[in-house]
Backbone as CSV, one residue per row, in Angstrom:
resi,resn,N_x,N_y,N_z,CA_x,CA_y,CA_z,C_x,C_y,C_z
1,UNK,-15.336,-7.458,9.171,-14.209,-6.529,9.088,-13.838,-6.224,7.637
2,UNK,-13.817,-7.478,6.562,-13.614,-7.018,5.238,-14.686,-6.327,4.347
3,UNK,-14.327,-5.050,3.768,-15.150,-4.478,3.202,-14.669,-4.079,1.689
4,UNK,-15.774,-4.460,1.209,-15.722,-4.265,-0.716,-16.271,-3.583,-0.904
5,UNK,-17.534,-2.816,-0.813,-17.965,-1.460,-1.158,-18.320,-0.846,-0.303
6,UNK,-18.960,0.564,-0.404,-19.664,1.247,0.532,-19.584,2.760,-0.617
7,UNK,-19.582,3.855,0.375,-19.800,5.354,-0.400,-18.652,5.520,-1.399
8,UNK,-18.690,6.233,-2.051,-17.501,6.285,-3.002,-17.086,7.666,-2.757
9,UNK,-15.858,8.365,-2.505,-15.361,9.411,-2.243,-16.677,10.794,-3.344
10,UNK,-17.493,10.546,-4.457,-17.985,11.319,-4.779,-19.134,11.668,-3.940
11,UNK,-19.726,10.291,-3.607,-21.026,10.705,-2.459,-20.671,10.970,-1.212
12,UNK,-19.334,10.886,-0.975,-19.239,11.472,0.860,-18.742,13.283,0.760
13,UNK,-17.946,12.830,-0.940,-18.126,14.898,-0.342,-18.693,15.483,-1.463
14,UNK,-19.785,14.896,-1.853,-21.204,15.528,-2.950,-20.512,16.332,-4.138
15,UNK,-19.439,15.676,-4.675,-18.969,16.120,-6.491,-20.318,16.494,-6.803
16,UNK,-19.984,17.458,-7.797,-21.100,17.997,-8.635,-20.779,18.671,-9.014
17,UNK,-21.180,18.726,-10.471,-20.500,19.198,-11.636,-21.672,20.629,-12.223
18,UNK,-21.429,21.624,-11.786,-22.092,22.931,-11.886,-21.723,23.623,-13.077
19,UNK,-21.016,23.282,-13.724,-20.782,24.263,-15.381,-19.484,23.704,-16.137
20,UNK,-19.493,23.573,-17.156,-18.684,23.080,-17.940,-17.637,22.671,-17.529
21,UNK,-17.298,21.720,-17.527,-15.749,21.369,-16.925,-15.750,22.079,-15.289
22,UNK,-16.520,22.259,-14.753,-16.003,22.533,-13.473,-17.239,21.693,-12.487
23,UNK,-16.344,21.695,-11.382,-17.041,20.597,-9.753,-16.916,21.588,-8.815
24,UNK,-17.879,20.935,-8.139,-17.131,21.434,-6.390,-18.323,20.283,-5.596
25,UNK,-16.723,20.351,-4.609,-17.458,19.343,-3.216,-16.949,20.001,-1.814
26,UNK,-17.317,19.197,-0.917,-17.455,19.926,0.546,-16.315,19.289,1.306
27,UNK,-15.468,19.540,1.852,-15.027,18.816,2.547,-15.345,19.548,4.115
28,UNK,-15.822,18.677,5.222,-16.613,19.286,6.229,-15.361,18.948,7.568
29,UNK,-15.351,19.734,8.538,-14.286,19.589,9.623,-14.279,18.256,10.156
30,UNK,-14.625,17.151,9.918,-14.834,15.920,10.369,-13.316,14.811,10.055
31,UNK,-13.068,15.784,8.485,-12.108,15.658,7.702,-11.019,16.679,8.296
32,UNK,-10.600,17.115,9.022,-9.094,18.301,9.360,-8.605,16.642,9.602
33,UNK,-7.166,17.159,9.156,-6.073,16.550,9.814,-5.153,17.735,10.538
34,UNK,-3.983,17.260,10.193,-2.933,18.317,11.307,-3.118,19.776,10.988
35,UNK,-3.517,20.524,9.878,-3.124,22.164,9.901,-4.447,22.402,9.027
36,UNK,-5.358,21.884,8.534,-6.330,21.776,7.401,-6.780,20.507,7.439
37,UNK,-7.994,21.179,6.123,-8.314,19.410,5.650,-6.981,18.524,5.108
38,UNK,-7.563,17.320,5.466,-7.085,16.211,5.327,-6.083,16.004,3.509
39,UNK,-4.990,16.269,3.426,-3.971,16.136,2.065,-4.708,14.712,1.050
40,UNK,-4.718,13.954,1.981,-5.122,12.587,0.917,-6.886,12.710,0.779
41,UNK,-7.481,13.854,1.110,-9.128,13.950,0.877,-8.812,14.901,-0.358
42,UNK,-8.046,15.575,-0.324,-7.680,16.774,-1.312,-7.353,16.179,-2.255
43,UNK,-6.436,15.250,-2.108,-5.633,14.235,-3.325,-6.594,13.561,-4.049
44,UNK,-7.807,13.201,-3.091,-9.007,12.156,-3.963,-9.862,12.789,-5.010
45,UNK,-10.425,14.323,-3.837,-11.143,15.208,-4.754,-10.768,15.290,-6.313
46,UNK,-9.048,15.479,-6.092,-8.424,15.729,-7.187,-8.139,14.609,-8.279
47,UNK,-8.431,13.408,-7.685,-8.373,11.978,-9.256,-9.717,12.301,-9.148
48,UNK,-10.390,12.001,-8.376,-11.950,11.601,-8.876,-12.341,12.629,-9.431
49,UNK,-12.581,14.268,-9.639,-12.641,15.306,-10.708,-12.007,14.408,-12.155
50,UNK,-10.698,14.341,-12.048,-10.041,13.852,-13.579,-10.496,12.853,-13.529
51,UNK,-10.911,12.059,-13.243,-11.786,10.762,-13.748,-12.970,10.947,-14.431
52,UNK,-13.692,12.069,-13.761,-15.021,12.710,-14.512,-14.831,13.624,-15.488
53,UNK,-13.568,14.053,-15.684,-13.564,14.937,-16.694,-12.810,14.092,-17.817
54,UNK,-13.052,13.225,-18.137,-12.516,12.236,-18.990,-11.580,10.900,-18.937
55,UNK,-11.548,10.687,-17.793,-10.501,9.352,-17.865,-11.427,8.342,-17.260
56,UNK,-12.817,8.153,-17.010,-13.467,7.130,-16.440,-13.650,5.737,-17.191
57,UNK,-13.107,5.819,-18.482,-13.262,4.320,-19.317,-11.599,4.141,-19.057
58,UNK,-10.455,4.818,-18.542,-9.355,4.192,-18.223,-9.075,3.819,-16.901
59,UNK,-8.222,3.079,-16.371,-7.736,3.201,-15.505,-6.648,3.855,-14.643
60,UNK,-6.614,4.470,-13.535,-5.553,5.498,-12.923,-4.431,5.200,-12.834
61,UNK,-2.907,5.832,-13.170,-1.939,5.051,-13.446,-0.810,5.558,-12.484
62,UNK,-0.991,7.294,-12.565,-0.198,7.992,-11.458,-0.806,9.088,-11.311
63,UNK,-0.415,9.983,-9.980,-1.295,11.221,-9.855,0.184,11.915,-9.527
64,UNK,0.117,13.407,-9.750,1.466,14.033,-8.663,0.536,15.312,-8.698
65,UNK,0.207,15.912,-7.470,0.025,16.796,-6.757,0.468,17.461,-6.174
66,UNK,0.213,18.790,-5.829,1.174,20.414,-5.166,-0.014,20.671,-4.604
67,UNK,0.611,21.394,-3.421,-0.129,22.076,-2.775,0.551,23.621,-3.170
68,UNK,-0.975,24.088,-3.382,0.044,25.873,-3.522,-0.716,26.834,-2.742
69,UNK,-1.562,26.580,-1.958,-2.178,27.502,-0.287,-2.494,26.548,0.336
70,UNK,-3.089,27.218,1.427,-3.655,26.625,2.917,-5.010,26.533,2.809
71,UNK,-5.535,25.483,2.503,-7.071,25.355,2.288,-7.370,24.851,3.724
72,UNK,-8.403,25.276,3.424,-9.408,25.117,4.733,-10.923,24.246,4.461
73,UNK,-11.786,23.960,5.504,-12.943,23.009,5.390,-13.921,24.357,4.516
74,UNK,-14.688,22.889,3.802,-15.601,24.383,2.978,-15.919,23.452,1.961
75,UNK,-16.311,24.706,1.250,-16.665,24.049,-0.241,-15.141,24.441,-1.220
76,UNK,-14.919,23.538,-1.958,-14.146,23.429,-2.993,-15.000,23.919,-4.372
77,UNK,-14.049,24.943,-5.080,-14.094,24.672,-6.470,-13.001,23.531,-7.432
78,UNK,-13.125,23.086,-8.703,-12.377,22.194,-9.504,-12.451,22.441,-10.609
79,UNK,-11.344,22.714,-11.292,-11.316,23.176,-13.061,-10.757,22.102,-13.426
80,UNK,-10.760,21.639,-14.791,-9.745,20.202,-15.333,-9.516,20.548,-16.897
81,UNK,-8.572,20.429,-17.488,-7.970,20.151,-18.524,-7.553,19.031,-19.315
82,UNK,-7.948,18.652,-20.003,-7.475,17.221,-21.015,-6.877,17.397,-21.718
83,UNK,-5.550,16.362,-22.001,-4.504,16.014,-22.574,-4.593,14.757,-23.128
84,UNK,-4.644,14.524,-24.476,-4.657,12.969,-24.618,-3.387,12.599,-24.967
85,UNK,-2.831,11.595,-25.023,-1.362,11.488,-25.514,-1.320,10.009,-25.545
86,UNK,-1.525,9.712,-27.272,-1.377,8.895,-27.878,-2.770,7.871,-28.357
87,UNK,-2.587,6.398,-28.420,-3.596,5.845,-28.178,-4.554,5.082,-26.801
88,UNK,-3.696,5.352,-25.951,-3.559,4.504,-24.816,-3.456,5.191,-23.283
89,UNK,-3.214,6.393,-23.966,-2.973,7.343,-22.268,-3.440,8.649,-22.571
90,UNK,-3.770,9.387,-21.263,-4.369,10.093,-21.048,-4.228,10.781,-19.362
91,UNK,-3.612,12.376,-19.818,-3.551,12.839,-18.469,-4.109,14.536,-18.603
92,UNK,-5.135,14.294,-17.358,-5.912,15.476,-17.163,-5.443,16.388,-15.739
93,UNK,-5.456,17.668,-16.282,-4.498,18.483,-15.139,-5.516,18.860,-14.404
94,UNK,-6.099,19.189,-12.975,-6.935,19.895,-12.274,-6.586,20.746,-11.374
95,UNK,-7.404,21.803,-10.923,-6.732,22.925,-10.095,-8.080,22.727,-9.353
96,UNK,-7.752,23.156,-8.095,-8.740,22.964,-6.760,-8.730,24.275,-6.233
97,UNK,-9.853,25.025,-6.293,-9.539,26.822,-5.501,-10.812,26.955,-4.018
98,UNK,-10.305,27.417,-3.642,-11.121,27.705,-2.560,-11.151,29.876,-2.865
99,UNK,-12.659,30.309,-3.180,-12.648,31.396,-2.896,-12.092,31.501,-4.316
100,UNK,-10.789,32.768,-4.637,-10.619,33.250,-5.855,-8.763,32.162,-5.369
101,UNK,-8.486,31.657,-4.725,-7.376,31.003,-4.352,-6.767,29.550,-4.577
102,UNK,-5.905,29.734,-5.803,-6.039,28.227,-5.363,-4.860,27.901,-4.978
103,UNK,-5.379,26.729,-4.957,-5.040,25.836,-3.406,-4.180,24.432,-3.440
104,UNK,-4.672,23.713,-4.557,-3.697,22.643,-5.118,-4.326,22.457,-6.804
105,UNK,-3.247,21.436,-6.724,-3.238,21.120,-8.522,-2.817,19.868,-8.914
106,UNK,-3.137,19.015,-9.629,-2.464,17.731,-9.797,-2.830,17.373,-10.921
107,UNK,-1.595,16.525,-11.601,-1.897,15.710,-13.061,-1.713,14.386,-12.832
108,UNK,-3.276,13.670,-13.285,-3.561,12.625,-13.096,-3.694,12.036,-14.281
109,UNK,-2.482,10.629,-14.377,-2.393,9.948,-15.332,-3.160,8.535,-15.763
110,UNK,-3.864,8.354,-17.151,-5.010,7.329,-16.939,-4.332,6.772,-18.139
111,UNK,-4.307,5.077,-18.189,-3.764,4.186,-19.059,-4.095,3.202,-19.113
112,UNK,-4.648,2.503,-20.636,-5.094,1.384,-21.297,-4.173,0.454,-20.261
113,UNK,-5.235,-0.533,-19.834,-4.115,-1.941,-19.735,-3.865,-2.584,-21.051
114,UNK,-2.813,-3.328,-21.288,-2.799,-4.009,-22.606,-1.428,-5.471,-22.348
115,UNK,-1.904,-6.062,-23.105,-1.001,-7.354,-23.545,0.414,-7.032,-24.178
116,UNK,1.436,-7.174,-23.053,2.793,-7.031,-24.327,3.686,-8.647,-23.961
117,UNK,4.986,-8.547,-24.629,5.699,-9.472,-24.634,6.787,-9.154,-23.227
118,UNK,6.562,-8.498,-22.628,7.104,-8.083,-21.459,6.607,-9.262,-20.007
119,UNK,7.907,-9.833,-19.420,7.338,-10.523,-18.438,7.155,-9.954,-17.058
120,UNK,5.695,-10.154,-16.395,5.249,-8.892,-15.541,6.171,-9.629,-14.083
121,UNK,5.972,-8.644,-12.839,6.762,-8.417,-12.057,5.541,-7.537,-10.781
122,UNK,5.667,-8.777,-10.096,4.864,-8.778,-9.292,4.949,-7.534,-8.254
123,UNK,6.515,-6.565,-8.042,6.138,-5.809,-7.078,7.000,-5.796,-6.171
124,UNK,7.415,-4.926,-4.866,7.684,-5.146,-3.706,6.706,-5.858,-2.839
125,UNK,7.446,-7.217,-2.311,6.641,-8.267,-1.611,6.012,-7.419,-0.169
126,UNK,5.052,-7.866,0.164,4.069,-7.417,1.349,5.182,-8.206,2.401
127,UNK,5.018,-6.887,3.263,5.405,-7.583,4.941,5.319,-8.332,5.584
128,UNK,6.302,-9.092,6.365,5.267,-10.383,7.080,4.857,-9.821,8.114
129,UNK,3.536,-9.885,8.549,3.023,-9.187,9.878,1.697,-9.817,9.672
130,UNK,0.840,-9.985,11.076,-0.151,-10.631,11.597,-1.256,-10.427,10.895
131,UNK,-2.008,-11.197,11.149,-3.508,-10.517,9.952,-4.023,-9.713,10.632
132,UNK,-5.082,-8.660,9.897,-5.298,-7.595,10.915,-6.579,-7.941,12.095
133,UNK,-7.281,-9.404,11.988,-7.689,-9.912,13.358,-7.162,-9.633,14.119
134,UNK,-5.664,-10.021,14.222,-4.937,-10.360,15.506,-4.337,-9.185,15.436
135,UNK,-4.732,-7.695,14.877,-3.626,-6.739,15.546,-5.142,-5.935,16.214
136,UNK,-4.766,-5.416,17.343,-5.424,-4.580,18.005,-5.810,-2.965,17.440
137,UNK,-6.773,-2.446,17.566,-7.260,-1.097,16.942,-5.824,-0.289,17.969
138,UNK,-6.306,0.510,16.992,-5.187,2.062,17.463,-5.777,3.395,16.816
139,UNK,-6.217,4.298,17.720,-7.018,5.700,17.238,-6.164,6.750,17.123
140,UNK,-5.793,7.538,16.382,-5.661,9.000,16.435,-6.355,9.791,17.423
141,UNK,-5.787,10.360,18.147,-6.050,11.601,18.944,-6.891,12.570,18.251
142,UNK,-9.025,12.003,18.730,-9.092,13.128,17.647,-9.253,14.968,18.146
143,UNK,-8.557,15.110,18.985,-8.880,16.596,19.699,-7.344,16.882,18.467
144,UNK,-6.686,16.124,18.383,-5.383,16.772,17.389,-5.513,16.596,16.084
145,UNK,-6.191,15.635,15.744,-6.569,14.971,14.137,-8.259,15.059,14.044
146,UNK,-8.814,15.227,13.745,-10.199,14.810,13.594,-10.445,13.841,12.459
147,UNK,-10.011,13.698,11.428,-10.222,13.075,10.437,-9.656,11.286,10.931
148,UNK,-9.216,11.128,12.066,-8.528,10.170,12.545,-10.008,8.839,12.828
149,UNK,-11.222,9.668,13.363,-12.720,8.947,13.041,-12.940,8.547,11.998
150,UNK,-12.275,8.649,10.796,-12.807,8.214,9.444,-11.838,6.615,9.621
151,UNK,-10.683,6.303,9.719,-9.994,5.533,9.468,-10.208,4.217,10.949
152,UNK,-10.157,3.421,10.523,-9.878,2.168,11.800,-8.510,1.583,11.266
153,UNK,-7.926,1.523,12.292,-6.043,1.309,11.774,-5.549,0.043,13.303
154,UNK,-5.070,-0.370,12.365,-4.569,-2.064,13.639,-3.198,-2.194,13.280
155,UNK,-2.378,-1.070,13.870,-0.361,-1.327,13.704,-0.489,-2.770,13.992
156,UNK,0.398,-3.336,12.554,1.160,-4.382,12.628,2.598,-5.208,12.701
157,UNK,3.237,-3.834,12.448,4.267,-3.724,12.872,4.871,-2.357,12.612
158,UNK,6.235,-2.595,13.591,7.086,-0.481,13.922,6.587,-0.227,15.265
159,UNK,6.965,0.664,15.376,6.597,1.208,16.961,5.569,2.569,16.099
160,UNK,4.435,2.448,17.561,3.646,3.541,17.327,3.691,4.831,17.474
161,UNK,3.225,5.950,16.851,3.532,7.530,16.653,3.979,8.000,18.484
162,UNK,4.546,8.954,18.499,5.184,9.916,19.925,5.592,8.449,21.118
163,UNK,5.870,7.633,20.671,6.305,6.592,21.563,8.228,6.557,21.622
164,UNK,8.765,8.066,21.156,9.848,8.058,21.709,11.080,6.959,21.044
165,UNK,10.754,6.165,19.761,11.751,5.017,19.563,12.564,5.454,18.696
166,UNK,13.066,4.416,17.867,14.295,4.364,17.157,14.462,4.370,16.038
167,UNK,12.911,3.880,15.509,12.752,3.283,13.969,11.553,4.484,12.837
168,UNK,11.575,5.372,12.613,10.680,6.192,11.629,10.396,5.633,10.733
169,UNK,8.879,4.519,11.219,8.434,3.625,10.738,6.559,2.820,10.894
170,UNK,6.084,2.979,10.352,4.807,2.373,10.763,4.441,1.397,9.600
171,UNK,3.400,0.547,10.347,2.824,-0.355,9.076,1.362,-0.636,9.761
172,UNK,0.155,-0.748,9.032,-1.077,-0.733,9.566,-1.814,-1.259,8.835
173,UNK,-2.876,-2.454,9.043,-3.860,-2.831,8.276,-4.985,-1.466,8.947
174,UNK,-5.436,-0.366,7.483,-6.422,0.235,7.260,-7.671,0.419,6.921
175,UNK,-8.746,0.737,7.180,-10.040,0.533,6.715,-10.819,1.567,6.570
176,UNK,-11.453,2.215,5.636,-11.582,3.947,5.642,-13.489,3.500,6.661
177,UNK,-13.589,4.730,7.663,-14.872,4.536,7.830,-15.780,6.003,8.227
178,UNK,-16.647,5.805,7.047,-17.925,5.084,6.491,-16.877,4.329,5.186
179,UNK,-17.242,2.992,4.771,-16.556,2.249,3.993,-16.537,3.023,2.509
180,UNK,-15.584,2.476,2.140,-15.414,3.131,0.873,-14.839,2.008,-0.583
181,UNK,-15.292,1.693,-1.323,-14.561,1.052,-2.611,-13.029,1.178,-2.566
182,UNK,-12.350,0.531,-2.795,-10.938,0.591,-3.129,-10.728,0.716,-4.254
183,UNK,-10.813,2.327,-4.611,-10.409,2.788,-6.053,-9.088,3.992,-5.914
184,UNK,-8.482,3.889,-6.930,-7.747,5.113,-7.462,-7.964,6.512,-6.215
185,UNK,-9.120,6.834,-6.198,-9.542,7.903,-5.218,-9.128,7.785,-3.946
186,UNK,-9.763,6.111,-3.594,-9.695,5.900,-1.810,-8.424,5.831,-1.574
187,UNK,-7.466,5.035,-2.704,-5.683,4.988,-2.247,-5.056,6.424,-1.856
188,UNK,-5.862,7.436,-3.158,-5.379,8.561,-2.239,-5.348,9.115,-0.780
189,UNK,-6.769,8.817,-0.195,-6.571,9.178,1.292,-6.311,8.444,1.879
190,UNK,-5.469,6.600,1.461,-5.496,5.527,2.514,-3.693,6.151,2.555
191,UNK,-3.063,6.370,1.888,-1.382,6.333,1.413,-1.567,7.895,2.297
192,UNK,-2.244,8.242,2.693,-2.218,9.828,3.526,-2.783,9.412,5.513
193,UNK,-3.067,8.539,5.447,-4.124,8.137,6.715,-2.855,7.889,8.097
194,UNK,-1.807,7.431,7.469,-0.742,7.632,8.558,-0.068,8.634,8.569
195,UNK,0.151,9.152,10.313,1.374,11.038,10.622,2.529,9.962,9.723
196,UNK,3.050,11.547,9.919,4.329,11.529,9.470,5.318,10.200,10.003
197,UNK,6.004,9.600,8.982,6.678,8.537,9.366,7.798,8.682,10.547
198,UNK,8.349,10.029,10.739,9.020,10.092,11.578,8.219,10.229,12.900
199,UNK,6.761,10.512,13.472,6.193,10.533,14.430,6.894,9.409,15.728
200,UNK,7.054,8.118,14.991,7.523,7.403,16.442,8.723,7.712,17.248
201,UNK,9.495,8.671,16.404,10.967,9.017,17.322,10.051,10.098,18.127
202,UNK,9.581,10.386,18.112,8.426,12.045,19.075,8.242,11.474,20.139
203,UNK,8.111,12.676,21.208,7.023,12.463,22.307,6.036,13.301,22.185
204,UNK,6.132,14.689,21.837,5.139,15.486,21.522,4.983,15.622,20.069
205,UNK,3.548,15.798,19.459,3.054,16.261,17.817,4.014,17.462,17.278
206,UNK,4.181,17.651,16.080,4.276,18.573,15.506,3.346,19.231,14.418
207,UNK,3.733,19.919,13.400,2.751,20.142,12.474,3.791,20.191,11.439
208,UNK,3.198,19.020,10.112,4.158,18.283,9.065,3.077,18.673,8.076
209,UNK,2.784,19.661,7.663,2.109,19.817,6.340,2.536,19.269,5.134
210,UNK,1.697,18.915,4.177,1.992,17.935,2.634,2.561,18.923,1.937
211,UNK,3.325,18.993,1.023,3.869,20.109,0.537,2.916,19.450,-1.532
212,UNK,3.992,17.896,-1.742,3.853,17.405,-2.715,3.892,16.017,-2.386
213,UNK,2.878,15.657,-3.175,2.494,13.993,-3.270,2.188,12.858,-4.487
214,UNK,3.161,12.254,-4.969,3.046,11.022,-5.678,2.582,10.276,-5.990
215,UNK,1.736,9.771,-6.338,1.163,8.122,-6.215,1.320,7.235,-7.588
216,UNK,1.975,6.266,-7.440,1.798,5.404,-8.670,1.008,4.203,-8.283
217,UNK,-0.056,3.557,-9.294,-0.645,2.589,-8.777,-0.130,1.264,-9.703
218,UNK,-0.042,0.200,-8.978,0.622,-0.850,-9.787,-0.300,-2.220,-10.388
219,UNK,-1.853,-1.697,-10.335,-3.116,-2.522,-10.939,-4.218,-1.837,-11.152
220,UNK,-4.874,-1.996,-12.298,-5.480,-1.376,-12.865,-6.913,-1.220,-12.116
221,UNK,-7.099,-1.902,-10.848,-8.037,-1.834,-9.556,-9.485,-2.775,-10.527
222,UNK,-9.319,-3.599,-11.882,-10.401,-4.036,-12.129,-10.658,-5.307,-11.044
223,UNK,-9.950,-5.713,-10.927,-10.083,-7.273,-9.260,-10.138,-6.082,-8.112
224,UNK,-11.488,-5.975,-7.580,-11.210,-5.327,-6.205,-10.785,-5.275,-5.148
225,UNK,-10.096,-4.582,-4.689,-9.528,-4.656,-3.212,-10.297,-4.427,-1.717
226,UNK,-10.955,-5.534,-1.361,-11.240,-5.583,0.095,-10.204,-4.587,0.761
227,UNK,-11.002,-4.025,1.891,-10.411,-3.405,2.914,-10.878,-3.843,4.033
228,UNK,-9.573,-4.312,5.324,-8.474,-3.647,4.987,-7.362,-3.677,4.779
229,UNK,-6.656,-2.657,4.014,-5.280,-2.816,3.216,-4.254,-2.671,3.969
230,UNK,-2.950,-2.774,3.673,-1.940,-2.951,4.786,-1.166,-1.557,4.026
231,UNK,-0.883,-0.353,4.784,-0.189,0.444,4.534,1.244,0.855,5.525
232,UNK,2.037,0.818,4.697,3.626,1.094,5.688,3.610,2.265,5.028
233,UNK,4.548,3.242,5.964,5.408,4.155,5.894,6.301,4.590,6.169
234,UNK,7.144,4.861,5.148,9.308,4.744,6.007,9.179,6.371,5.768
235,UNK,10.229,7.176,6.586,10.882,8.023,6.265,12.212,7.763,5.268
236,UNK,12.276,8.403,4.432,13.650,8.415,3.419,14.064,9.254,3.875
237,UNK,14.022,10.400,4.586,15.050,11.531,4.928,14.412,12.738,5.298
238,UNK,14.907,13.057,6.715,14.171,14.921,7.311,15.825,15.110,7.549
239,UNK,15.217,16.847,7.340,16.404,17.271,7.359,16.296,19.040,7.039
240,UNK,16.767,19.605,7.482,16.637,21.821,7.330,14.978,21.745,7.148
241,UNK,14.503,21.034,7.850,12.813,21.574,8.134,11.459,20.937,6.619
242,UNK,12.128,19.742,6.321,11.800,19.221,5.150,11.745,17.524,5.526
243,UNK,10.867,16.887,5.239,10.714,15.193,5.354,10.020,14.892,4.673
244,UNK,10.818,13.530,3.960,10.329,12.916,2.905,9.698,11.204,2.987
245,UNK,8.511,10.681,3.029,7.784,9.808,3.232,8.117,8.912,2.279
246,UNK,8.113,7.769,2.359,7.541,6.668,1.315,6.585,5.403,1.829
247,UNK,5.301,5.688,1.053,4.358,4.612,1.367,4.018,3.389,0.358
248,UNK,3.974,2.400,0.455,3.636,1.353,0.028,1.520,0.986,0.501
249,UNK,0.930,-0.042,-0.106,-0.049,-0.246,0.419,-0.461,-1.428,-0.496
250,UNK,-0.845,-2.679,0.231,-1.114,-3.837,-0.180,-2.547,-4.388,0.035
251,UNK,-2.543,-4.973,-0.884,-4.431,-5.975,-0.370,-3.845,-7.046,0.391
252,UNK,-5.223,-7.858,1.106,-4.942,-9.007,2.336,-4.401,-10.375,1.074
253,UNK,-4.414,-10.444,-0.148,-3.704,-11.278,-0.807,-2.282,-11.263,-1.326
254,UNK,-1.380,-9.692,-0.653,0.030,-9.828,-0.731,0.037,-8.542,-2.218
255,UNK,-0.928,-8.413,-2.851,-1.033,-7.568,-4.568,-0.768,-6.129,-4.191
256,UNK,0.701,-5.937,-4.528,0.989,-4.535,-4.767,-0.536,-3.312,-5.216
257,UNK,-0.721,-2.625,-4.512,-1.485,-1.817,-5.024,-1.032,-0.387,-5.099
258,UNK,-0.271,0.139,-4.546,0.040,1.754,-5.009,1.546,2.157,-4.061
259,UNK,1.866,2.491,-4.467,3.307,3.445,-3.969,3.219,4.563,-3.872
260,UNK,3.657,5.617,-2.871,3.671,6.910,-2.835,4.713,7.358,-2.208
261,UNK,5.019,8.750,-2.388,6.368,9.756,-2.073,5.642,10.799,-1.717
262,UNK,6.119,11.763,-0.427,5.333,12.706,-0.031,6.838,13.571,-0.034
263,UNK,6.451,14.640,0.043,7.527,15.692,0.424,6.913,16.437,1.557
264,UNK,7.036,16.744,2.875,6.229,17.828,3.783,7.479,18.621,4.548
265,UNK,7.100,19.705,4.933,7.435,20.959,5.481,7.153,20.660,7.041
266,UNK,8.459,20.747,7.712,8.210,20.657,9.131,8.270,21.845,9.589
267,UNK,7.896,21.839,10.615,7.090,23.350,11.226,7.359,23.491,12.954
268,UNK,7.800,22.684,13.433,8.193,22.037,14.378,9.233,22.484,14.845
């Protein structure tokens, strides 16, 4: 069940770098989630481009991403821009177009680890909940999700999506499949792999498109992270057709690994 490597988000959707500063990869319908491809496949495309366009001797520190159209399965184009700022950091802007359109954009921040006199701080502590042996699989509906085949997910605690409850809440040991490294890239589509946090008050789906997405990571990913990782997601607040996510996501040793904030557009 624990997995340390496998494809790396560049070989599952064939990056390739066709002319100066620019990529494109495929993302194929296997990948749709609710209204399009998959937000956290988009989000990866988009570090792993800025990683190749100069931040691959750093490590990923934060990403924030927009969506600004409705992309669809296909081939992607990728432009990137470099910014260095200072001795130690480094953030490269990328734009993602489909056609003459684009589609999203994100600035991804890359930063020296280094030694200070600062005493470190381990984090928001991991959940207590079962190991993911003892939690049972749980699938996405894939006639509504398709991209729901990529992920194996074992709720460990919250009540599960359209089950009608009380709490707009999930928590899940995750595992991306075909396996994938636990890098900067994969957190992007693991912190995206659960609906909307408000799903468990539902009985029927809606459609919660990503509007804007966050990620800060809180280790520099050189100790690797086995999968799979334990990802929660709270709602912080829906409200005039707008809901706002917050995800956490931990390794099976308790180590903070990334935080995220989503903003999405309910449609519903």
């Amino acid at each position: 069940m624990m997995q340390l490597t496998g494809r790396s988000v560049s070989d599952v959707f064939a990056i390739a770098e066709t002319d100066y500063r620019i990529w494109q990869a495929y993302v194929d319908r296997s990948w749709r989630g609710w209204t399009g491809p998959h937000g956290g496949v988009v989000a990866a495309l988009l570090v792993e481009v800025a990683r190749r366009a100069g931040g691959s001797e750093l490590p990923v520190r934060a990403v924030d991403q927009r969506f600004l159209g409705r992309p669809s399965e296909g081939a992607f184009t990728f432009r990137a821009t470099t910014h260095t700022v200072g001795r130690s950091t480094v953030v490269i802007d990328v734009q993602a177009y489909q056609g003459a359109g684009l589609m999203a954009s994100a600035s991804v921040t890359f930063g020296r680890t280094i030694a200070t006199g600062v005493a470190e701080h381990a984090g928001t502590p991991t959940p207590e909940v079962p190991a993911p042996e003892d939690c049972p699989s749980f699938a996405l509906p894939p006639e509504i999700t398709p991209v729901g085949a990529h992920f194996e997910i074992r709720p460990a605690a919250g009540p599960l999506p359209l089950t009608n409850a009380a709490e707009s809440m999930m928590c899940a040991w995750i595992s991306m499949v075909p396996g994938m490294p636990t890098d900067a890239a994969t957190l992007a589509i693991l912190v995206d792999a659960l609906p909307p946090a408000f799903f468990p008050t539902l009985s029927t789906p809606v459609a919660v498109p990503t509007v804007a997405l966050s990620m800060h990571l809180h280790t520099d990913l050189l100790d690797p992270a086995p999968q799979p990782v334990l990802v929660r997601a709270a709602n912080a607040s829906t409200g005039g057709g707008w809901a706002v996510d917050d995800i956490d996501i931990w390794d099976r040793d308790g180590r903070i690994l990334a935080s995220a904030r989503q903003t999405r557009r309910v449609l519903g």
